[in-house]
KELUMGU-46801 format. One record per atom (N, C-alpha, C): residue number from 0; residue in three letters; atom name; x, y, z. Coordinates in Angstrom, 2 decimals. Example, Ala and Ser with C-alpha at 12.3 -4.5 7.8 and 13.67 -1.06 7.14 Angstrom:
2
    i   aa  at        X        Y        Z
    0  ALA   N    13.19    -5.69     7.80
    0  ALA  CA    12.30    -4.50     7.80
    0  ALA   C    13.20    -3.30     7.80
    1  SER   N    12.85    -2.25     7.08
    1  SER  CA    13.67    -1.06     7.14
    1  SER   C    12.90     0.03     7.87
//
This chain:
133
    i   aa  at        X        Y        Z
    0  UNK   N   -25.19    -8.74    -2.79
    0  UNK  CA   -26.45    -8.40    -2.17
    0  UNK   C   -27.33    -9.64    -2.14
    1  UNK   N   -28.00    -9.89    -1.07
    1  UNK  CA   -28.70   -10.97    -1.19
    1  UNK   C   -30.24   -10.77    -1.70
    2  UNK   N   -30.45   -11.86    -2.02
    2  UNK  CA   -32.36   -11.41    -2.75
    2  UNK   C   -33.25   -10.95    -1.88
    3  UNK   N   -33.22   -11.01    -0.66
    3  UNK  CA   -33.65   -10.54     0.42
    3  UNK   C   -33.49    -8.63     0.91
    4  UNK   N   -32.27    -8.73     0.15
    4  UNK  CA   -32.12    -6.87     0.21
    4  UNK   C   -32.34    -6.33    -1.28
    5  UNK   N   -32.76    -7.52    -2.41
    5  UNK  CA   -33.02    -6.60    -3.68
    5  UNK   C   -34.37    -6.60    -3.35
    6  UNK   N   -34.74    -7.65    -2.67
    6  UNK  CA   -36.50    -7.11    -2.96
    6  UNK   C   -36.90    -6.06    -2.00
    7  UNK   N   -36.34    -5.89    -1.19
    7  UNK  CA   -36.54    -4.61    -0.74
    7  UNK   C   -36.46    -3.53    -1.03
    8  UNK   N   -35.27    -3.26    -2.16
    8  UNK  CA   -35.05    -2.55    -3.20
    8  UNK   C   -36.20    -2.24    -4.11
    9  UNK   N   -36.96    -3.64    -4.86
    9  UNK  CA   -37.69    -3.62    -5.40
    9  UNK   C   -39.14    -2.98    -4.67
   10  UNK   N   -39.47    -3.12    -3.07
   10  UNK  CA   -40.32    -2.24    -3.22
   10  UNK   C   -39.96    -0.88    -2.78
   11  UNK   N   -38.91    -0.60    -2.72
   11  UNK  CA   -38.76     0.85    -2.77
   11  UNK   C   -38.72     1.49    -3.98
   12  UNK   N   -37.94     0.62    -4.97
   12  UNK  CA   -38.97     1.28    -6.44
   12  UNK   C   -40.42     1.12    -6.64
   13  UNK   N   -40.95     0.39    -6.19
   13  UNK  CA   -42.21     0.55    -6.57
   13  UNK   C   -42.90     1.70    -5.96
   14  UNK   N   -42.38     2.20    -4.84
   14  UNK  CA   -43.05     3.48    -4.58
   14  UNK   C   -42.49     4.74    -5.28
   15  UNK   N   -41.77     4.28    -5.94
   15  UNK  CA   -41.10     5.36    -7.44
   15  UNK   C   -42.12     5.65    -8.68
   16  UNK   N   -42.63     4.58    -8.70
   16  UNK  CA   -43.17     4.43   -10.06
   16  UNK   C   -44.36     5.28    -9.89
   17  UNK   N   -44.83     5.56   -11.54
   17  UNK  CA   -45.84     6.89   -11.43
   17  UNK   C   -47.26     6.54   -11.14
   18  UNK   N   -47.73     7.36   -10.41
   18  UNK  CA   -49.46     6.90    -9.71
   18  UNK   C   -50.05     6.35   -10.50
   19  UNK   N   -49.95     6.63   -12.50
   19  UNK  CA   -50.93     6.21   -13.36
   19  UNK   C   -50.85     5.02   -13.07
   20  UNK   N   -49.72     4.34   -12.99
   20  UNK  CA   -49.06     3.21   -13.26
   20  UNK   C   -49.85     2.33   -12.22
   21  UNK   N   -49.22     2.47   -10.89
   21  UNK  CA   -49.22     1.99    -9.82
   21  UNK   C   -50.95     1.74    -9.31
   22  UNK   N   -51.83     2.52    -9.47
   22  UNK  CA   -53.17     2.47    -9.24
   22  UNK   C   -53.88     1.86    -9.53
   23  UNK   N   -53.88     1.38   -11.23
   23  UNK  CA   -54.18     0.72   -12.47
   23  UNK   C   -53.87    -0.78   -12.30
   24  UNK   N   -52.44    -1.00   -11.70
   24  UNK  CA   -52.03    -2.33   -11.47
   24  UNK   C   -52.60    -3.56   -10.70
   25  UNK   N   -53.36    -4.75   -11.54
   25  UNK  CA   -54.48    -5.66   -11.27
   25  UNK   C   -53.87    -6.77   -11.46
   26  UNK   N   -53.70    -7.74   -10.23
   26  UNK  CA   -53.40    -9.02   -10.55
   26  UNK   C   -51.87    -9.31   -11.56
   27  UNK   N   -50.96    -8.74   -10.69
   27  UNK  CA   -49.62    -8.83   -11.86
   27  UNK   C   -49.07    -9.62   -10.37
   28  UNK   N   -47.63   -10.62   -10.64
   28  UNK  CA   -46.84   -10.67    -9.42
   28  UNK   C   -45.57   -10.17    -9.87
   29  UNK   N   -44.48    -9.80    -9.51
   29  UNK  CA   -43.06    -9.34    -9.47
   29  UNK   C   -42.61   -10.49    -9.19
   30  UNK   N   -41.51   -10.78    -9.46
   30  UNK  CA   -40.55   -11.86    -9.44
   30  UNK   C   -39.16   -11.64    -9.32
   31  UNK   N   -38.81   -12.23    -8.51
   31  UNK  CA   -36.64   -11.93    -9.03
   31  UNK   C   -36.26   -13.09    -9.11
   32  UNK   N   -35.45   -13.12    -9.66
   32  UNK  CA   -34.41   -14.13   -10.28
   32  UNK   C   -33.35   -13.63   -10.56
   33  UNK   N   -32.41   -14.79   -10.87
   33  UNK  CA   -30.70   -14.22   -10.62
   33  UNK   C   -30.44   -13.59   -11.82
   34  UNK   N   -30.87   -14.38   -13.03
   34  UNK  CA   -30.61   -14.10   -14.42
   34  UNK   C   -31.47   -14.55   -15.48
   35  UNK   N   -31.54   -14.30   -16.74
   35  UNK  CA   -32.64   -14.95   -17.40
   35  UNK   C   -31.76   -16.28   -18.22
   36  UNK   N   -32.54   -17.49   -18.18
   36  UNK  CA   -32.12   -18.50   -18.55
   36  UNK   C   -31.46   -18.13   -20.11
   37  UNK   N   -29.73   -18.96   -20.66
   37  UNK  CA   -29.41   -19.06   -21.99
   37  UNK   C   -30.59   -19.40   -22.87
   38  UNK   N   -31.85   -20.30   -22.52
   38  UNK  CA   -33.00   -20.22   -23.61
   38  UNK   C   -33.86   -19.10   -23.71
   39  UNK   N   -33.88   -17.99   -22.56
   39  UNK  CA   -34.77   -17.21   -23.21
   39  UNK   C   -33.73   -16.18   -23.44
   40  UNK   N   -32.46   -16.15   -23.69
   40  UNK  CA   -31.66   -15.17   -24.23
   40  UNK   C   -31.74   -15.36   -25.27
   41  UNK   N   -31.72   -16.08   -25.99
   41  UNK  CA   -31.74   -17.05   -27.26
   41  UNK   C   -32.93   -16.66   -28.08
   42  UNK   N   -34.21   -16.92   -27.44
   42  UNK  CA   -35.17   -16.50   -27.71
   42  UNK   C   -35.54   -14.98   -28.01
   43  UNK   N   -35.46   -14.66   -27.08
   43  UNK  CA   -35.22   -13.04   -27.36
   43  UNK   C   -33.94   -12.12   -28.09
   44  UNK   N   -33.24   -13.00   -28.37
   44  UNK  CA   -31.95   -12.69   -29.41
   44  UNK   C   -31.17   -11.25   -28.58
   45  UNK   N   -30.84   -11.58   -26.80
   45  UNK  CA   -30.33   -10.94   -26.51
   45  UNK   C   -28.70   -11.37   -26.04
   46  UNK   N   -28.01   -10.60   -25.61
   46  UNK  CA   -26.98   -10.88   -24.73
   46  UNK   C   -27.09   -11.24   -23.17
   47  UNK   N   -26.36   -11.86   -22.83
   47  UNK  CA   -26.57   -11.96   -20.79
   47  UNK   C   -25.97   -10.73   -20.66
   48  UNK   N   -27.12   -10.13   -19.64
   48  UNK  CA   -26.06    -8.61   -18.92
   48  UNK   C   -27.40    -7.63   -19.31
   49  UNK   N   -27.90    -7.66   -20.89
   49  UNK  CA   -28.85    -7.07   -21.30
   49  UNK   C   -30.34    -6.75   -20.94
   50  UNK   N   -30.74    -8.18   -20.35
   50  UNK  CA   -32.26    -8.06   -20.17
   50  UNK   C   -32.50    -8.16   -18.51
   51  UNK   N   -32.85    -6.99   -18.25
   51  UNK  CA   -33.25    -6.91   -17.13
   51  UNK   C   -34.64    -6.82   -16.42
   52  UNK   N   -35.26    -7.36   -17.48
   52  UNK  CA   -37.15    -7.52   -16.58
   52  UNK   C   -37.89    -8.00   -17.95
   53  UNK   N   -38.64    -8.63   -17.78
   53  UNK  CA   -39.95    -9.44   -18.71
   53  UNK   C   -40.91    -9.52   -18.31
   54  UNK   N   -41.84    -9.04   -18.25
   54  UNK  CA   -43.36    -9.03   -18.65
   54  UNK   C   -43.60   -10.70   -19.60
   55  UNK   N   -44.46   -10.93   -18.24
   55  UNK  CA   -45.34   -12.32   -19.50
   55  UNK   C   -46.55   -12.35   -18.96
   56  UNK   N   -48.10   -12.74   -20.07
   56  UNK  CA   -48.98   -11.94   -20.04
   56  UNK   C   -49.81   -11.71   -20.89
   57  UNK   N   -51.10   -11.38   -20.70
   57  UNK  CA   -52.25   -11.21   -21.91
   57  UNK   C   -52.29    -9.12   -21.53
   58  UNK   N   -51.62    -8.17   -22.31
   58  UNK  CA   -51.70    -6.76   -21.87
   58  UNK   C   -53.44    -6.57   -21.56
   59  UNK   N   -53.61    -5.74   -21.39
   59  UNK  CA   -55.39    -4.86   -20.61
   59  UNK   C   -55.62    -5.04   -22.07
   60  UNK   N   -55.39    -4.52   -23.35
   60  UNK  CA   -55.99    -3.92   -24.38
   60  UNK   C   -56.02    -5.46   -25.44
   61  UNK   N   -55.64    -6.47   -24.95
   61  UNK  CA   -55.60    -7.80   -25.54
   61  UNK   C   -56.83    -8.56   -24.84
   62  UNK   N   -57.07    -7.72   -23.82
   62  UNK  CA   -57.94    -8.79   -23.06
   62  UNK   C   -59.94    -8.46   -23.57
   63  UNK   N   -60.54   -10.01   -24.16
   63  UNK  CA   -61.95    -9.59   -24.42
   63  UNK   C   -62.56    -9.68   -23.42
   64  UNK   N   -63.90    -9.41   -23.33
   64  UNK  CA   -65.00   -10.07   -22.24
   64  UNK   C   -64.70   -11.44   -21.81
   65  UNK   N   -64.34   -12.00   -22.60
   65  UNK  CA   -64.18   -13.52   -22.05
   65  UNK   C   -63.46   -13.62   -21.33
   66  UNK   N   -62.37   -12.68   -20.82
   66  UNK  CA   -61.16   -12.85   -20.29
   66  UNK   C   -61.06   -13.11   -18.45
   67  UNK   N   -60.92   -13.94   -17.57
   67  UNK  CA   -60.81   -13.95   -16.28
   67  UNK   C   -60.87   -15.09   -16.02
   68  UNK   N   -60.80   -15.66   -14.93
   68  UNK  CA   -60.15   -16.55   -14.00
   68  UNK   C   -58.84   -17.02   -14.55
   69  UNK   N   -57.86   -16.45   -14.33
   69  UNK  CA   -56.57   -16.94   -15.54
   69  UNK   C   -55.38   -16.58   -14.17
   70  UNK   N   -54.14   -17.31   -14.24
   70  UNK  CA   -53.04   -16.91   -13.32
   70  UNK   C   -53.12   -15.40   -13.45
   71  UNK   N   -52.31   -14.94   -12.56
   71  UNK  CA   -52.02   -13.45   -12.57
   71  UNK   C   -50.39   -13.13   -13.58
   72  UNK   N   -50.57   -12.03   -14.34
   72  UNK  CA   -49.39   -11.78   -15.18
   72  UNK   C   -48.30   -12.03   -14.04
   73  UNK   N   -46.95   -11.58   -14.94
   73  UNK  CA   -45.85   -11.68   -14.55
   73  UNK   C   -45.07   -10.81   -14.82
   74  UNK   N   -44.11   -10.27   -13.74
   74  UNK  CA   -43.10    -9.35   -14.40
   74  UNK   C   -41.69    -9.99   -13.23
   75  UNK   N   -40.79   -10.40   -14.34
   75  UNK  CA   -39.67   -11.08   -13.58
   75  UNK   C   -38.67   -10.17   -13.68
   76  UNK   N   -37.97    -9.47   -12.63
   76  UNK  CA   -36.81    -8.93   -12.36
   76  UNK   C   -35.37    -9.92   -12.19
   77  UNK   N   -34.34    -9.40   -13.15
   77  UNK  CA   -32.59   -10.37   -13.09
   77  UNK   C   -32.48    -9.73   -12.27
   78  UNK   N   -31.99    -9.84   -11.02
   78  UNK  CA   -31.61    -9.46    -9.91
   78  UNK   C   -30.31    -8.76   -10.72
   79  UNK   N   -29.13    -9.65   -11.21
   79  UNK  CA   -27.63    -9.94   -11.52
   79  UNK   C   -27.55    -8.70   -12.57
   80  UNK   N   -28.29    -8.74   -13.74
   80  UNK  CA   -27.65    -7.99   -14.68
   80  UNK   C   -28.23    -6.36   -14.16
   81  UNK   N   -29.15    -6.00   -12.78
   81  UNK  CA   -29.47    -5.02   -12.50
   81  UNK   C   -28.63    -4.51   -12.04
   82  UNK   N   -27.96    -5.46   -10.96
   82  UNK  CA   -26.91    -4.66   -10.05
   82  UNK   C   -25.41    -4.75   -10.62
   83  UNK   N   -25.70    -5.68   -12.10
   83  UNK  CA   -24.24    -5.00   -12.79
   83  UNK   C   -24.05    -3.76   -13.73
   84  UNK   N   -25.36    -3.34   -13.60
   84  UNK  CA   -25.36    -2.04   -14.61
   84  UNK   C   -25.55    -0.88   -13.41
   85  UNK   N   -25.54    -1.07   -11.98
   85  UNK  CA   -24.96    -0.39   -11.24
   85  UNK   C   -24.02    -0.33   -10.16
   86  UNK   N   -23.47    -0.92   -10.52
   86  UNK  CA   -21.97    -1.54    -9.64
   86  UNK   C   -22.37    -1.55    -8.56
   87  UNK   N   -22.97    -2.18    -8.29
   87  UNK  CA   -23.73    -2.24    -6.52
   87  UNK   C   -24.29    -0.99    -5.66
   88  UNK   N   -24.19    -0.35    -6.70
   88  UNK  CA   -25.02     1.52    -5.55
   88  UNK   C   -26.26     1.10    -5.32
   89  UNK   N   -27.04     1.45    -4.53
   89  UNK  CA   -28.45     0.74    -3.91
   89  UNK   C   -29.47     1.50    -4.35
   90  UNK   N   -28.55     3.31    -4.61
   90  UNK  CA   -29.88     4.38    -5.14
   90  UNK   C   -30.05     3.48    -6.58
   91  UNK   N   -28.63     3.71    -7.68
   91  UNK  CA   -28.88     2.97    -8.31
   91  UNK   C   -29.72     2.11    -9.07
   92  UNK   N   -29.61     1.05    -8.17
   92  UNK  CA   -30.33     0.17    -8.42
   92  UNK   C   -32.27    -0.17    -7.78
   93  UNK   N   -32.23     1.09    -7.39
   93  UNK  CA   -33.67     1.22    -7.16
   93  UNK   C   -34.10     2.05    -8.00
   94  UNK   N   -33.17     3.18    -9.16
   94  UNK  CA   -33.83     3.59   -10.30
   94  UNK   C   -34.10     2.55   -11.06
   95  UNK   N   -32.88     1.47   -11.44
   95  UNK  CA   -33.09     0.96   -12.35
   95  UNK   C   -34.09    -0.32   -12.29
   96  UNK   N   -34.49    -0.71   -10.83
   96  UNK  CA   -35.73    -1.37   -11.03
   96  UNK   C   -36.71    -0.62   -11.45
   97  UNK   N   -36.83     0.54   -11.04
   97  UNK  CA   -38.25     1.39   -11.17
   97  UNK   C   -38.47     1.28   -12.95
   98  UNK   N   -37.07     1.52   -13.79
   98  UNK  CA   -36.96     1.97   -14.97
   98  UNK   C   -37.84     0.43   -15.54
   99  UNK   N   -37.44    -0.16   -14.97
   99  UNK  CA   -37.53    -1.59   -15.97
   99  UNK   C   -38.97    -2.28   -15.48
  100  UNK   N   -39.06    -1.74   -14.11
  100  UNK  CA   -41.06    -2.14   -13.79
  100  UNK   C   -41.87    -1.14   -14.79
  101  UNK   N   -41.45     0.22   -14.99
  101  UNK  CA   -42.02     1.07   -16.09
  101  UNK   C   -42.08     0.48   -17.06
  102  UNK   N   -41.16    -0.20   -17.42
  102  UNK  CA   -41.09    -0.71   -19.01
  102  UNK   C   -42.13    -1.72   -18.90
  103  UNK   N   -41.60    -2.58   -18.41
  103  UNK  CA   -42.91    -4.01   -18.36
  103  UNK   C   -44.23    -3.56   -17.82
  104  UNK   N   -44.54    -3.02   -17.04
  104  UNK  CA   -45.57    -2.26   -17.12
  104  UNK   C   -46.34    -2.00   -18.14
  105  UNK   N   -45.23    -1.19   -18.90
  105  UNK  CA   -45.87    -0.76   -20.31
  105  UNK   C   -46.50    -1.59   -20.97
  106  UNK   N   -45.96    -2.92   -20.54
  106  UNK  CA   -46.29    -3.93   -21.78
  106  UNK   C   -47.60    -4.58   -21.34
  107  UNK   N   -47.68    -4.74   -19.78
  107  UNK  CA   -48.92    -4.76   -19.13
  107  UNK   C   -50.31    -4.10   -19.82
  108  UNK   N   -49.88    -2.96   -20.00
  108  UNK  CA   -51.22    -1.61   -20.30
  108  UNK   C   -51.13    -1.62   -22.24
  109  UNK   N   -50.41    -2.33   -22.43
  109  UNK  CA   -50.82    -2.56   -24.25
  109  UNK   C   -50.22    -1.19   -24.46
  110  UNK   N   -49.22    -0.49   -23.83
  110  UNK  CA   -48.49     0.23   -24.69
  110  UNK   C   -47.24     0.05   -25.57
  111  UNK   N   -47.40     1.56   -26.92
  111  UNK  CA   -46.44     1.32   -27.94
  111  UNK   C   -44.75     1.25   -27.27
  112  UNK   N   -43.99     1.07   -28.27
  112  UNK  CA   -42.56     1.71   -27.48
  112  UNK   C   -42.42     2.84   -27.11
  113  UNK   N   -43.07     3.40   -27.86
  113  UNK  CA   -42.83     5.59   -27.95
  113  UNK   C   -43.53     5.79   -26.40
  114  UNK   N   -45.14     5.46   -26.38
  114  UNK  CA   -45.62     5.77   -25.13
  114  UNK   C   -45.10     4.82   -23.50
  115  UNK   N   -44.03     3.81   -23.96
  115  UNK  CA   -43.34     3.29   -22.85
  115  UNK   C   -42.10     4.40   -22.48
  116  UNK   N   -41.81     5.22   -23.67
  116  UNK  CA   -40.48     5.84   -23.54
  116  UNK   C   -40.90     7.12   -22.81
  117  UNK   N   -42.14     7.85   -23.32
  117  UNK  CA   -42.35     9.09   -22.60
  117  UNK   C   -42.50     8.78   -21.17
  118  UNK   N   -43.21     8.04   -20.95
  118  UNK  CA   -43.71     7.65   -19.26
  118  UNK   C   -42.25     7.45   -18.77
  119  UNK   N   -41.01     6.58   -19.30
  119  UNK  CA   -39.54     6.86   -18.80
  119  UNK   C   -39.33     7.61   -18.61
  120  UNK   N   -39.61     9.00   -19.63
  120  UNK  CA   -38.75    10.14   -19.92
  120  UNK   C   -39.22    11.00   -18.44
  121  UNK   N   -40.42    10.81   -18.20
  121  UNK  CA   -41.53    11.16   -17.32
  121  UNK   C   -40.41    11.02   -15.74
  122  UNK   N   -40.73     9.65   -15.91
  122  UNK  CA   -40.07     8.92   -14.63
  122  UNK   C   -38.49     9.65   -14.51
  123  UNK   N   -37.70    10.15   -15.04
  123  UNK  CA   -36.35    10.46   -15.14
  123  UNK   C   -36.16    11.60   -15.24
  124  UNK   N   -36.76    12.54   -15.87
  124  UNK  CA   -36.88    13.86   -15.80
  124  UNK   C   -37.94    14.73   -15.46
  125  UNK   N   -38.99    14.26   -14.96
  125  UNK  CA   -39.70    15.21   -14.53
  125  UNK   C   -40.89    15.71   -15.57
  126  UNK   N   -40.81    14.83   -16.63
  126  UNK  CA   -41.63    15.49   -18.03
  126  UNK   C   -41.02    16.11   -18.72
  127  UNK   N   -39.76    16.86   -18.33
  127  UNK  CA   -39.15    17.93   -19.52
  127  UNK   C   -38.43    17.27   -20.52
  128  UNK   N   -39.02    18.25   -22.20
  128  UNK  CA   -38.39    17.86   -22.95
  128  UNK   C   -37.64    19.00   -23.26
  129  UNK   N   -36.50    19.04   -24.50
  129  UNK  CA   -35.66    19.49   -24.87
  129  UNK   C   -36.02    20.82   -25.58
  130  UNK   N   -37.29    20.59   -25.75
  130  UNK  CA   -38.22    21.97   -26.07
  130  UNK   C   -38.59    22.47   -25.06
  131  UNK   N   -38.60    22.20   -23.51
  131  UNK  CA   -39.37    22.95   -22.68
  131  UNK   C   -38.04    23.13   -21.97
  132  UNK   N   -36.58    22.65   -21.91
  132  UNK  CA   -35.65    23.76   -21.03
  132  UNK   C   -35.13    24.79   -21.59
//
């Protein structure tokens, strides 16, 4: 697939993602890239294949009064390890951008892991939990 048809991908997830999300969103850019460099695998003490989006960034709830005129955050999409965790299906891989703009997102809005996971759980099922089927 060329980067030219993931980012198109990419904004068709973005019209996935949930209104809280999407409304709220100030001065961030999206990014793709093929893969994340061996130094920030390293750094982040992951595997290649594993990390599929990063958030870099001062979150909303980090930021004081003092805070503005500054670049705009970042959220970089691996093109590569997205569309290998869906063998090239296109629905696919427009959940799994959505999944992983949710996540960084999260990290955007100064949320915990737990409240990054419900807003997933949100995004994937509809809100239901295992107590409500």
């Amino acid at each position: 697939m060329t980067r030219d048809d993931f980012r198109a991908l990419v904004t068709a997830a973005i019209d996935t993602i949930p209104d809280q999300f999407a409304s709220a969103i100030n001065n961030v850019a999206i990014v793709v890239e093929d893969r994340p460099s061996p130094e920030l695998l390293r750094e982040m003490e992951m595997d290649d294949g594993d990390l599929m989006g990063l958030y870099q960034g001062t979150p909303l709830t980090e930021r004081g009064s003092g805070y503005g005129n500054q670049l705009p955050d970042q959220i970089t999409l691996f093109k590569q390890p997205i569309e290998s965790a869906c063998d090239g299906d296109e629905d696919c891989i427009v959940e799994e951008i959505g999944m992983t703009l949710i996540h960084e997102l999260g990290h955007y809005f100064g949320m915990s892991e737990d409240e990054i996971m419900a807003v997933e759980d949100q995004y994937w099922y509809g809100g239901e939990d295992d107590e409500g089927a």
